[in-house]
MIDOSE-1310 file (N, C-alpha, C; in nm, 2 decimals, decimal comma, always signed):
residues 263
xxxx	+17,77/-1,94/+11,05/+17,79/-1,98/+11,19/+17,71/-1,88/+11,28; +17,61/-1,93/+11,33/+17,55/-1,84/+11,45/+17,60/-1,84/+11,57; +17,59/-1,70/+11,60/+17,66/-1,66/+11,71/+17,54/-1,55/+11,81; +17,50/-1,60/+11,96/+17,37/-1,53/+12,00/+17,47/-1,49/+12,13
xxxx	+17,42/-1,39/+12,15/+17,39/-1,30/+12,24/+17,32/-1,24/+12,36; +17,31/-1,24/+12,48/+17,22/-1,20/+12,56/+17,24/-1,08/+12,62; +17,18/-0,95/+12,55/+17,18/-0,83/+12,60/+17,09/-0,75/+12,68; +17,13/-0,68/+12,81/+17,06/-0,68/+12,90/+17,02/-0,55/+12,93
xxxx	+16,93/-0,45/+12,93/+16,89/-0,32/+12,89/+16,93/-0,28/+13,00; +17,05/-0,15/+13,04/+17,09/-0,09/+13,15/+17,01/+0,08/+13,12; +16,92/+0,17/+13,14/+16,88/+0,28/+13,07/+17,00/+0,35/+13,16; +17,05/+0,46/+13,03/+17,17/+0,58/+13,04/+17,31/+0,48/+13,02
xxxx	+17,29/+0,36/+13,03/+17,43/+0,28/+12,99/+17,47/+0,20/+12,86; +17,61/+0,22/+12,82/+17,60/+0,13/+12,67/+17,65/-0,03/+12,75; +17,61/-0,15/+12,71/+17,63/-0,28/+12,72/+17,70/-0,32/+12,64; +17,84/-0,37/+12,64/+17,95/-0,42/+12,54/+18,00/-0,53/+12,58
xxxx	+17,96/-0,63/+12,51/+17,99/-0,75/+12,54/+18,05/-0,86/+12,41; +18,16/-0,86/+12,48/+18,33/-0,91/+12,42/+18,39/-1,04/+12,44; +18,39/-1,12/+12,31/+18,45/-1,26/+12,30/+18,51/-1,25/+12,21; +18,60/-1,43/+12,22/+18,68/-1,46/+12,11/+18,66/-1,60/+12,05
xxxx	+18,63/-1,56/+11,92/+18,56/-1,68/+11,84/+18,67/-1,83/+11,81; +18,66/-1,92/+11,88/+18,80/-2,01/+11,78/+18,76/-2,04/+11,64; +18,80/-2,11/+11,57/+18,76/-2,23/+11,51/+18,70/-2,16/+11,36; +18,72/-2,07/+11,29/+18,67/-1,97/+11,21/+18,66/-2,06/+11,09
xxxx	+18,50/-2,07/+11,02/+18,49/-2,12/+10,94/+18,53/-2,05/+10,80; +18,59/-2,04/+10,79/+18,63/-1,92/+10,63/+18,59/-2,02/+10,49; +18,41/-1,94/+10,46/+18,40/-2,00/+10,35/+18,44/-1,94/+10,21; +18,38/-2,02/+10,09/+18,41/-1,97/+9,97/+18,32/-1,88/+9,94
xxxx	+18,37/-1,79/+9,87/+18,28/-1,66/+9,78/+18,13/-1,77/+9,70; +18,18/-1,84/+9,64/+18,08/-1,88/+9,56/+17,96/-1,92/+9,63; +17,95/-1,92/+9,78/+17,84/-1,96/+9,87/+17,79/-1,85/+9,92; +17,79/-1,79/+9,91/+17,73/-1,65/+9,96/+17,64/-1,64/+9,89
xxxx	+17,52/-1,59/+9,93/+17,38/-1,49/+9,89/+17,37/-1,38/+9,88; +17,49/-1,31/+9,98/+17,53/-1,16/+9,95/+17,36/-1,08/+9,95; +17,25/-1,15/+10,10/+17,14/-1,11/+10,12/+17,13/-1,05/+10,24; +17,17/-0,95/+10,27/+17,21/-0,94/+10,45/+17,09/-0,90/+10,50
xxxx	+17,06/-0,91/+10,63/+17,00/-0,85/+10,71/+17,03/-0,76/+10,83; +16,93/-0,76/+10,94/+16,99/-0,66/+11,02/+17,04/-0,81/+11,14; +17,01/-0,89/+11,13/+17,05/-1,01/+11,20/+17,26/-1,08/+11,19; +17,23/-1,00/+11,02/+17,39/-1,07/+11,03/+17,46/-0,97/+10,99
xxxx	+17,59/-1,03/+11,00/+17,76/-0,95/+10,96/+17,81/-1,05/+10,88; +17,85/-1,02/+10,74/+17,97/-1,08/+10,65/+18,10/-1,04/+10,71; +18,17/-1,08/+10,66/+18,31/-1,04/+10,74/+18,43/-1,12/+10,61; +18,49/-1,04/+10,48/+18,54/-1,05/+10,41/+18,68/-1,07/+10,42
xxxx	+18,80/-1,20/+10,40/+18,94/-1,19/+10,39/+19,00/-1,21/+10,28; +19,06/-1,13/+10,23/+19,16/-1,12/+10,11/+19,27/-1,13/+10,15; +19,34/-1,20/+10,03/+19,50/-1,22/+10,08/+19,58/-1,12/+9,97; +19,65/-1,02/+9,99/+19,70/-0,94/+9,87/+19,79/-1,01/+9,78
xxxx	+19,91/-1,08/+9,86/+20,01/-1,13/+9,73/+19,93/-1,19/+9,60; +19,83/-1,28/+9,65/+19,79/-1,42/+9,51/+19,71/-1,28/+9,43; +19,66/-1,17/+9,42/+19,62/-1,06/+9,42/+19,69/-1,01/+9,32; +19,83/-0,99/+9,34/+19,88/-0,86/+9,28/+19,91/-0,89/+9,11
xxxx	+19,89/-1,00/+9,02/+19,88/-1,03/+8,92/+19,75/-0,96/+8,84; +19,64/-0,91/+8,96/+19,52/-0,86/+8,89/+19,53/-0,74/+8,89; +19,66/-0,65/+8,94/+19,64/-0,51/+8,96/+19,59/-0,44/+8,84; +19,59/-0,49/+8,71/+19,51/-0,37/+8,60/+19,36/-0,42/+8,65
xxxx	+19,31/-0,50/+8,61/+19,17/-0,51/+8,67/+19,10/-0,47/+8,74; +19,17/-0,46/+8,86/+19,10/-0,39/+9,03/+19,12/-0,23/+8,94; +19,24/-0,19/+8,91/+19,23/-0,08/+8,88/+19,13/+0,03/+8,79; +19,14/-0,06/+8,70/+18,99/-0,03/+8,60/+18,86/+0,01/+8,73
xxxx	+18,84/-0,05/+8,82/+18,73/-0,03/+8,90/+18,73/+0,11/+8,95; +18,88/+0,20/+8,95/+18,83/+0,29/+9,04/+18,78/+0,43/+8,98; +18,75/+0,52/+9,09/+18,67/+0,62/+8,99/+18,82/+0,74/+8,98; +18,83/+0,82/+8,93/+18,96/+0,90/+8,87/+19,01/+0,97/+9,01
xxxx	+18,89/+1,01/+9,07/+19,01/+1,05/+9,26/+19,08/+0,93/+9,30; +19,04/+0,82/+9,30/+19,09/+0,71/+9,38/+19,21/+0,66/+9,28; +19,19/+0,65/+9,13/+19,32/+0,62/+9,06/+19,43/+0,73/+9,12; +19,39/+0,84/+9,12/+19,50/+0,99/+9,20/+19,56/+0,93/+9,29
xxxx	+19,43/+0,89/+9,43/+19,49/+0,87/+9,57/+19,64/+0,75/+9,51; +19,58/+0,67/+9,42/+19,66/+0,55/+9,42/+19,78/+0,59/+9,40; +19,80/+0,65/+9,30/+19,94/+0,72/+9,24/+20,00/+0,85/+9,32; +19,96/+0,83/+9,45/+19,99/+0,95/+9,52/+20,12/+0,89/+9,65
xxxx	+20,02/+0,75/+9,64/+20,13/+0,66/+9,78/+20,30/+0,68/+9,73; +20,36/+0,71/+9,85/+20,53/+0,67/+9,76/+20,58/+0,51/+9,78; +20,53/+0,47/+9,86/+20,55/+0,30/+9,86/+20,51/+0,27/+9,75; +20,53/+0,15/+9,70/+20,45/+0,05/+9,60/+20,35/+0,00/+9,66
xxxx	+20,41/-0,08/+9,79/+20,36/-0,19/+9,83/+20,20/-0,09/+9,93; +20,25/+0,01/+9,93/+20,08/+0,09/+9,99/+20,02/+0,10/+9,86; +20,07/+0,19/+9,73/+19,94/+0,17/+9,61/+19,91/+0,05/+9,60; +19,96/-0,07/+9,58/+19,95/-0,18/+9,54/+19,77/-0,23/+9,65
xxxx	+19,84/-0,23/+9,79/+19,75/-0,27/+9,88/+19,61/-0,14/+9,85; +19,60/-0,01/+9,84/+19,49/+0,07/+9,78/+19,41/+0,01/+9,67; +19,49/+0,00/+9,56/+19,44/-0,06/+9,45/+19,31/-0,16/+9,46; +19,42/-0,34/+9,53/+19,30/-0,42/+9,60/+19,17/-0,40/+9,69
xxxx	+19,28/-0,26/+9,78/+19,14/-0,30/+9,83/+19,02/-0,22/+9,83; +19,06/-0,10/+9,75/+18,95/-0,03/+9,66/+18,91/-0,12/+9,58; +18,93/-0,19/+9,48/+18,91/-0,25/+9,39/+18,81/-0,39/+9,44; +18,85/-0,43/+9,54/+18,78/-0,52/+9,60/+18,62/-0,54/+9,67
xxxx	+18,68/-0,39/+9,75/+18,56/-0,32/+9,82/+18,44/-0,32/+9,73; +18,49/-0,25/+9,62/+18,39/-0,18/+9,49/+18,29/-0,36/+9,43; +18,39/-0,44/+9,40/+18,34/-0,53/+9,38/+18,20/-0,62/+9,49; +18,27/-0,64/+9,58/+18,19/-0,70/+9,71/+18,06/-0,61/+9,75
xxxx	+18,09/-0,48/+9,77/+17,95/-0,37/+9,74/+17,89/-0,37/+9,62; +17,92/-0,38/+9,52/+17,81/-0,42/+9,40/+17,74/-0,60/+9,42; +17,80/-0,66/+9,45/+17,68/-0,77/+9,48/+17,62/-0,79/+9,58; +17,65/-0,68/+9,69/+17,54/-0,68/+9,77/+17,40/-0,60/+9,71
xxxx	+17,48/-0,45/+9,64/+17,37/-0,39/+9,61/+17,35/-0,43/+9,44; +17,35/-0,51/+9,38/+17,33/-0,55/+9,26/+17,34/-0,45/+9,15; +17,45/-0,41/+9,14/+17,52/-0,32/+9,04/+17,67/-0,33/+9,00; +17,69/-0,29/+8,92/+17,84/-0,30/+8,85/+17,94/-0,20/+8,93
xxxx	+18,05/-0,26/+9,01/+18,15/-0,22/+9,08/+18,16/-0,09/+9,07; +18,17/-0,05/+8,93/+18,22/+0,11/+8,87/+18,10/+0,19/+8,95; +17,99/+0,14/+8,94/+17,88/+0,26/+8,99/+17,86/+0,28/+9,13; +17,93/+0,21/+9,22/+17,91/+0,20/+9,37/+17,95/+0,34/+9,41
xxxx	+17,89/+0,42/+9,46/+17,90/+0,54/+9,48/+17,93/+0,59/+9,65; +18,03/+0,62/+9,68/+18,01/+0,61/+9,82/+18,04/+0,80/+9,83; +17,97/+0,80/+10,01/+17,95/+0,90/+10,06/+18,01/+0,90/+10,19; +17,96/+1,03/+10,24/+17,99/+1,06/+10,40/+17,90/+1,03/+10,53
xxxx	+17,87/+0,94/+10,56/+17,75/+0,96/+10,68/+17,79/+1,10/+10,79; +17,62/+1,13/+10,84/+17,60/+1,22/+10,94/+17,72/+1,19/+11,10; +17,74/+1,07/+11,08/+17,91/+1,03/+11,18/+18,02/+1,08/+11,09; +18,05/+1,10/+11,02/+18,12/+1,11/+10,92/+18,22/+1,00/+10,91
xxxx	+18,12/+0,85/+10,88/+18,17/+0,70/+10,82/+18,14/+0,75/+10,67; +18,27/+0,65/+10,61/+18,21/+0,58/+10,50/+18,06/+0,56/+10,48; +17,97/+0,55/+10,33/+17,89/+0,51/+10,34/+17,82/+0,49/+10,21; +17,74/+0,39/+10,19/+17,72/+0,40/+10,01/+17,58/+0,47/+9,99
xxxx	+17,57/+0,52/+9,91/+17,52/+0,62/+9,80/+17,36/+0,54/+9,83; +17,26/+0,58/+9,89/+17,10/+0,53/+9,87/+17,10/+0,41/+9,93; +17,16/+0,36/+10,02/+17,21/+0,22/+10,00/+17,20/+0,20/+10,18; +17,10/+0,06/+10,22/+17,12/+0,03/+10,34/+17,19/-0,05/+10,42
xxxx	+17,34/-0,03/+10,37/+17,47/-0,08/+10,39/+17,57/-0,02/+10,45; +17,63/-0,07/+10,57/+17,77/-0,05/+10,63/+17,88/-0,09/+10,60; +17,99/-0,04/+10,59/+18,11/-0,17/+10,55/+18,23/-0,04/+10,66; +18,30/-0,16/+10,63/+18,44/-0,13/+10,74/+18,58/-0,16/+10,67
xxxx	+18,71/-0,15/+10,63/+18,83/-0,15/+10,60/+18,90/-0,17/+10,74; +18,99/-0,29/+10,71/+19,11/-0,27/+10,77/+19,24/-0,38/+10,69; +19,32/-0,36/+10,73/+19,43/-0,42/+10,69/+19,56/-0,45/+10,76; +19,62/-0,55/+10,78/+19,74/-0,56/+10,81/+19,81/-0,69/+10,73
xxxx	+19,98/-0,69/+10,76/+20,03/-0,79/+10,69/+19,99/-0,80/+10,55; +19,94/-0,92/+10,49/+19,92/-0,98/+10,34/+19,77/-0,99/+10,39; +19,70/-0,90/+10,49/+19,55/-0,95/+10,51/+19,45/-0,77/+10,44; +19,40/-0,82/+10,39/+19,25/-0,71/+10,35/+19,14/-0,74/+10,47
xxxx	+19,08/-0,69/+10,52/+18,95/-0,77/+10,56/+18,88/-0,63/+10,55; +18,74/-0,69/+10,53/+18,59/-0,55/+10,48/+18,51/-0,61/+10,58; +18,44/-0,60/+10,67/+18,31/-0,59/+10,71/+18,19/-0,50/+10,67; +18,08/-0,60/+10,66/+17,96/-0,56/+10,57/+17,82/-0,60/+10,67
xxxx	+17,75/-0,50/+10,71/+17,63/-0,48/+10,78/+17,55/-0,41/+10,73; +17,44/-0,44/+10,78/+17,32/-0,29/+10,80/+17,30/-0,28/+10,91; +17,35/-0,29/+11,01/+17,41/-0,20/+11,16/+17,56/-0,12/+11,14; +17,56/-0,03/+11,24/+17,69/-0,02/+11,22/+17,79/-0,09/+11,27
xxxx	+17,92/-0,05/+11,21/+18,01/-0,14/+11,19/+18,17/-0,09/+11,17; +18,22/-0,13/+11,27/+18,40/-0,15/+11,28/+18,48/-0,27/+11,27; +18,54/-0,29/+11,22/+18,68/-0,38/+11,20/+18,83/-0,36/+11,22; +18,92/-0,44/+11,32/+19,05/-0,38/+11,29/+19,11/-0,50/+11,27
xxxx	+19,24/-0,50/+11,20/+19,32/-0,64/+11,23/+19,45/-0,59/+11,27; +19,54/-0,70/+11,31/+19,65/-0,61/+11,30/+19,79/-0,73/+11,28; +19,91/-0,72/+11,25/+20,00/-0,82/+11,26/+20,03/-0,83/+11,37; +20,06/-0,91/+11,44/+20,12/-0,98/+11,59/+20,26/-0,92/+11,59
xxxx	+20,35/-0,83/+11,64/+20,51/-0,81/+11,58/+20,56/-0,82/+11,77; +20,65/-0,87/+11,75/+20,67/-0,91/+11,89/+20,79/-0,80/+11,92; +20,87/-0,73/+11,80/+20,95/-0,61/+11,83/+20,86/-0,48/+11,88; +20,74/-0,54/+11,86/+20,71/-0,39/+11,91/+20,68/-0,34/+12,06
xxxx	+20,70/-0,26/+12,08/+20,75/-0,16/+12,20/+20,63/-0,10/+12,31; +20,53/-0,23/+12,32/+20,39/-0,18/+12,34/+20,39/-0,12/+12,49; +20,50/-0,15/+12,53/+20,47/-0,11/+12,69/+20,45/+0,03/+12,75; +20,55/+0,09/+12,62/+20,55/+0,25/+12,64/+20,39/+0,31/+12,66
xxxx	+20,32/+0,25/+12,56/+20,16/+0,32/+12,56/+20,09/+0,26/+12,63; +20,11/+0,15/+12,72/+20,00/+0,10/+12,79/+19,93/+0,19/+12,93; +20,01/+0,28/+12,99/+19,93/+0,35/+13,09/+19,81/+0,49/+13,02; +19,85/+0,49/+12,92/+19,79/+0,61/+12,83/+19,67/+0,57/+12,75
xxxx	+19,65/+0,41/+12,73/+19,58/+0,39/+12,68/+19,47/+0,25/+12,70; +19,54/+0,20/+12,83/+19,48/+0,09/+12,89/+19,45/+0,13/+13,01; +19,31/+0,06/+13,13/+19,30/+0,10/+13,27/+19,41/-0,05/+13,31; +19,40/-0,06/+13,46/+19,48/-0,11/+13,56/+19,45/-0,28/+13,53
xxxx	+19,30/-0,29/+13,51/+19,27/-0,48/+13,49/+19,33/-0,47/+13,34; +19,33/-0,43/+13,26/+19,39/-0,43/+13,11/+19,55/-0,47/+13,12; +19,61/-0,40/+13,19/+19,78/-0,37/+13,20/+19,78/-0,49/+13,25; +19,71/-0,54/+13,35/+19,76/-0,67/+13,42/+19,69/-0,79/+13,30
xxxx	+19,59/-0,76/+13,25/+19,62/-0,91/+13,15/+19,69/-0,93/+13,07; +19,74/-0,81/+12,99/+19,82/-0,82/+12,90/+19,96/-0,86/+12,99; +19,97/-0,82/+13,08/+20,13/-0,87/+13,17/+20,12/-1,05/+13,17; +20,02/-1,11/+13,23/+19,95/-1,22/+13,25/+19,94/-1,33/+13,14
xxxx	+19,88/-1,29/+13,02/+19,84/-1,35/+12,94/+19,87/-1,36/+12,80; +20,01/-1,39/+12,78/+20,05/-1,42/+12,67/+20,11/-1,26/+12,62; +20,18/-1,22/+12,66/+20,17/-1,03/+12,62/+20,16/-0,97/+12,55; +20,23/-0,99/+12,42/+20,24/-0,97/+12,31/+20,08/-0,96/+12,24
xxxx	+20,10/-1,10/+12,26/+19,96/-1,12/+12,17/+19,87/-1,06/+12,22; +19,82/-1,05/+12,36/+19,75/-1,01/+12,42/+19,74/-0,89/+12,40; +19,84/-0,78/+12,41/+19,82/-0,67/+12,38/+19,78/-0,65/+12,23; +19,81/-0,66/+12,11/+19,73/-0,69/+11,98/+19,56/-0,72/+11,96
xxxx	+19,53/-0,82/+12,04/+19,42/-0,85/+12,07/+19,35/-0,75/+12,15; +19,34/-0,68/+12,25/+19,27/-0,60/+12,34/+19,30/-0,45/+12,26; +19,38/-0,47/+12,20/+19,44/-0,31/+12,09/+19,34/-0,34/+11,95; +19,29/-0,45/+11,88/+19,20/-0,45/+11,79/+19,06/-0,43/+11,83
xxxx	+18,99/-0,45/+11,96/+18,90/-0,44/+12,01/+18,88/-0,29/+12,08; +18,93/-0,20/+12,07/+18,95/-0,10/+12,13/+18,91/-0,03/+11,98; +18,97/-0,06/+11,92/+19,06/+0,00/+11,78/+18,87/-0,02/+11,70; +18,84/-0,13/+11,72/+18,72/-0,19/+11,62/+18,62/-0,07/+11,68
xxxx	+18,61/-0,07/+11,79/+18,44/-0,03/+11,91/+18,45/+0,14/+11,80; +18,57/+0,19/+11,81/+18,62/+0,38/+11,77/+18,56/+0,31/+11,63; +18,60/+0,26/+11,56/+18,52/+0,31/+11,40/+18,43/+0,24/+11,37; +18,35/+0,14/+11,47/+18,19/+0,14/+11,46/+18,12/+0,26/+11,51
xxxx	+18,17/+0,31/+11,60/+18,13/+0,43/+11,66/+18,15/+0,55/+11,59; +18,25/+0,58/+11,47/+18,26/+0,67/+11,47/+18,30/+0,82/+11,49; +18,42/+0,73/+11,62/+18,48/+0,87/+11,68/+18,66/+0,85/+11,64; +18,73/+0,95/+11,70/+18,87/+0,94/+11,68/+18,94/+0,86/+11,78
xxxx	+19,04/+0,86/+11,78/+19,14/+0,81/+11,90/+19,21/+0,92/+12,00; +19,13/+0,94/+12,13/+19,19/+1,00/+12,17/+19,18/+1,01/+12,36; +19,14/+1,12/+12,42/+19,19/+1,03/+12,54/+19,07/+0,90/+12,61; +18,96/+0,92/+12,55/+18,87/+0,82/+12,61/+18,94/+0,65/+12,54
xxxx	+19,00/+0,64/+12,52/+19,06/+0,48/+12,46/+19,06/+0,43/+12,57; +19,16/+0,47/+12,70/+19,14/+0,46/+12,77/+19,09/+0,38/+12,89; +18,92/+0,44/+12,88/+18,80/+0,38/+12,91/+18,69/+0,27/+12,80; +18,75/+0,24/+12,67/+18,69/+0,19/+12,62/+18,73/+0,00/+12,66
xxxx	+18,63/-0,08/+12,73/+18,64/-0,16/+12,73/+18,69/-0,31/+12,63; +18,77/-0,38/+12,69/+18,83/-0,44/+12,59/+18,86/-0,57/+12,64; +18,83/-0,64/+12,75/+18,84/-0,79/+12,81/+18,69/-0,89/+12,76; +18,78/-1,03/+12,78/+18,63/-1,08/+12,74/+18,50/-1,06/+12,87
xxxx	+18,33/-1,07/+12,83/+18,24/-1,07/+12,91/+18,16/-0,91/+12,89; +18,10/-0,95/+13,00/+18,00/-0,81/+12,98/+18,04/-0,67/+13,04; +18,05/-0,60/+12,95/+18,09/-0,44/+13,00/+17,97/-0,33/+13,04; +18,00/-0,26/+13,13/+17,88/-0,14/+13,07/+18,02/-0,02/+13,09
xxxx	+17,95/+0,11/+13,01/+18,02/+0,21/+12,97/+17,90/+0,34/+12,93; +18,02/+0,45/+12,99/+17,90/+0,54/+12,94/+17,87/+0,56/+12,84; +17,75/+0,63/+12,79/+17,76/+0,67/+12,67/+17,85/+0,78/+12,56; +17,87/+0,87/+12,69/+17,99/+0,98/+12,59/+18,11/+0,87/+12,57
xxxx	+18,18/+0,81/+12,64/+18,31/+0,75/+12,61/+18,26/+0,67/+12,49; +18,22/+0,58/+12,43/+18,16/+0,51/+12,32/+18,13/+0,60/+12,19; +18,08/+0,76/+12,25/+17,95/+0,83/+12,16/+17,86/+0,72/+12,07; +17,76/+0,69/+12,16/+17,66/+0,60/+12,07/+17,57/+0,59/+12,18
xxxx	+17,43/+0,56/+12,11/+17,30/+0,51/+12,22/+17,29/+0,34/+12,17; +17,37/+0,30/+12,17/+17,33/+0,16/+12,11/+17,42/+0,05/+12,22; +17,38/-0,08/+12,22/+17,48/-0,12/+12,29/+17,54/-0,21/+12,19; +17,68/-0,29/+12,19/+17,76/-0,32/+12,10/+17,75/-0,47/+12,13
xxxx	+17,84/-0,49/+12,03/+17,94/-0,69/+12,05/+18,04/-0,63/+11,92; +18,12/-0,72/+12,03/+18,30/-0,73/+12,00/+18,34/-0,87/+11,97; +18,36/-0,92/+11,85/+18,41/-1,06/+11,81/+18,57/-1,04/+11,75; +18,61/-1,14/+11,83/+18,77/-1,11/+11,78/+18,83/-1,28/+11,73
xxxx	+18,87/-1,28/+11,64/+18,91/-1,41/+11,62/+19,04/-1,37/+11,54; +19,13/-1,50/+11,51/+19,22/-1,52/+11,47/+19,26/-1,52/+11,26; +19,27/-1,43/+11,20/+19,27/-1,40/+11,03/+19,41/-1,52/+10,97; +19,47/-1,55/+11,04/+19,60/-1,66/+10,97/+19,69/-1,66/+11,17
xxxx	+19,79/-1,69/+11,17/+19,89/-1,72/+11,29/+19,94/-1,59/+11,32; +19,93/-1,53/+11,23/+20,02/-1,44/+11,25/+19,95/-1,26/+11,29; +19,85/-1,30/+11,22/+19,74/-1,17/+11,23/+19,61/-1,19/+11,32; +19,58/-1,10/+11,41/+19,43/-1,11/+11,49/+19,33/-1,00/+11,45
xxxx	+19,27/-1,00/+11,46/+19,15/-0,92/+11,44/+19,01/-0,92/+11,50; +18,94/-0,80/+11,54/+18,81/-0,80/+11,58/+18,71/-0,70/+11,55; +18,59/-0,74/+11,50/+18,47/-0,68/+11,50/+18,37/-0,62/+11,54; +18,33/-0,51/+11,58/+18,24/-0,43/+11,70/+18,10/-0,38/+11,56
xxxx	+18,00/-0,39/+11,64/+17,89/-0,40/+11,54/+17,77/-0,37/+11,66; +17,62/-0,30/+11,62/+17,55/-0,27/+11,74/+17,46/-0,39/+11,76; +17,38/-0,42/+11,86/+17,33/-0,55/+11,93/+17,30/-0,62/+11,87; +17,22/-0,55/+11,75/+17,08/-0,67/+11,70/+17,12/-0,77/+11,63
xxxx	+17,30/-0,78/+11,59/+17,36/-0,87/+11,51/+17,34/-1,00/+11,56; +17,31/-1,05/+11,51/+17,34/-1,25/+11,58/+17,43/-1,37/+11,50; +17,41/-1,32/+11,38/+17,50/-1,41/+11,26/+17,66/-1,31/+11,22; +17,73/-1,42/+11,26/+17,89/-1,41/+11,20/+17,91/-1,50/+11,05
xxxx	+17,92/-1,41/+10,92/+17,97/-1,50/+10,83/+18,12/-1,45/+10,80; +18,22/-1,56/+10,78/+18,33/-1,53/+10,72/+18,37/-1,60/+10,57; +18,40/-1,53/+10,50/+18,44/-1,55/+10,34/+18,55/-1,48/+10,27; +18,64/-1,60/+10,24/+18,74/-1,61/+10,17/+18,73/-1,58/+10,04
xxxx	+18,81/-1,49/+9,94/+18,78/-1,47/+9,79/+18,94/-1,40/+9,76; +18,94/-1,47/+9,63/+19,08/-1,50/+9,55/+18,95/-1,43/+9,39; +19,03/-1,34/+9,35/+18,96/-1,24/+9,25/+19,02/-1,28/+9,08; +19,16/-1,39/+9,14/+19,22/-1,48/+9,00/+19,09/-1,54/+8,91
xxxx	+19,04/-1,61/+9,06/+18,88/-1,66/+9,00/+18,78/-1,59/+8,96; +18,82/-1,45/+9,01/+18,64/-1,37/+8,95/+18,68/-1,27/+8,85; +18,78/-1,35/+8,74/+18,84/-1,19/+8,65/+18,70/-1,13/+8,55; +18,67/-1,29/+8,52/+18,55/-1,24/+8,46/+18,47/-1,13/+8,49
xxx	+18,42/-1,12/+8,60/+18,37/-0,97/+8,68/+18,42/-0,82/+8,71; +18,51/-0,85/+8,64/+18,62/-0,72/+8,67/+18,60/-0,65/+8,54; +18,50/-0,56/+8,53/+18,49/-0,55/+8,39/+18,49/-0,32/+8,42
């Protein structure tokens, strides 16, 4: 699905410019080329439950820290969700870079992102609910999703962490959800960027249309796009990635089907 952009050079300003996609084509694994360029973004959804029948398989994939980290969770249901989505990650990065899952070697980038080993690839983690999602670039690249929970108590953090037009849409616009939604776009911009959470959130824009922003609040010389769409009813999620992207692919994969590969 192409998705274009019109970005407009402000010099000393970052340009972030923020939509929400409907209609999300989620294709099959088996259609992929897994050929990226600097033009597109993959954008990977796993569902954990249909999943947790393969947990020795995914497991076999990891390297002996990450079997640790696993056995380290005191939940199940967090080792369980590590497992996949190490185990998955590992997979989906070997057919981009055409190697066997086991050898995918990741490191630390000069941001201190994630980053793989010789490799001119980005990817991103996030998770909520029964959802995995990876984003895969060669720009950089953030992802968040999050469950929609209507108990939660969002109002307390809204002056700390939204400006004045933010508080009023989320008052306005569906609230709940609304607030989830403008909280995954916030959430996405910080780990394409590569910074923490802290008081610039703030200032990080988060409505649909075109923003400008400075560069310290962002930390980045690049200007961005924020795609936010809908992962099932119940979960939202969005993507921040720097300009030159134009192509959104989304793909669905059930790993029942790829045991074969799990070697």
């Amino acid at each position: 699905m192409l998705e274009s952009y019109q970005i407009v050079d402000h010099t000393g300003s970052i340009e972030v410019n923020i939509r929400f996609q409907d209609a999300i084509n989620w294709q099959n694994e088996a259609e992929c080329d897994f050929n990226l360029n600097d033009q597109r973004i993959d954008i990977w959804r796993i569902k954990i439950s249909p999943n947790l029948s393969s947990l020795d398989q995914f497991f076999k994939l990891l390297k002996p820290d990450e079997m640790i980290r696993a056995r380290g969770y005191v939940q199940k249901k967090d080792a369980n969700r590590f497992v996949i989505s190490r185990g998955a990650l590992r997979w989906i990065l070997g057919k981009y870079t055409d190697q066997s899952p086991c050898d995918v070697k990741f490191v630390i980038s000069k941001n201190k992102k994630p980053a793989i080993f010789q490799q001119n690839i980005k990817y991103n983690v996030s998770h909520s609910g029964d959802w995995i999602l990876i984003a895969i670039s060669t720009n950089e690249i953030g992802i968040d999703t999050e469950e929609v929970d209507p108990m939660f108590r969002y109002k307390e953090i809204l002056g700390d962490n939204f400006n004045k037009n933010e508080i009023d849409y989320i008052a306005h616009e569906d609230s709940v959800n609304s607030f989830f939604l403008l909280w995954t776009r916030k959430e996405a911009l910080i780990k394409g960027t590569g910074q923490g959470l802290d008081d610039k959130l703030k200032y990080i824009p988060c409505l649909n249309g075109e923003h400008l922003t400075n560069q310290n609040v962002l930390t980045s010389l690049s200007n961005w796009l924020v795609n936010s769409f809908n992962v099932d009813d119940q979960n939202i999620a969005s993507v921040a990635t720097e300009a030159t992207a134009r192509v959104i692919k989304y793909w669905d994969i059930n790993f029942q089907d790829l045991l074969s590969c799990l070697k």
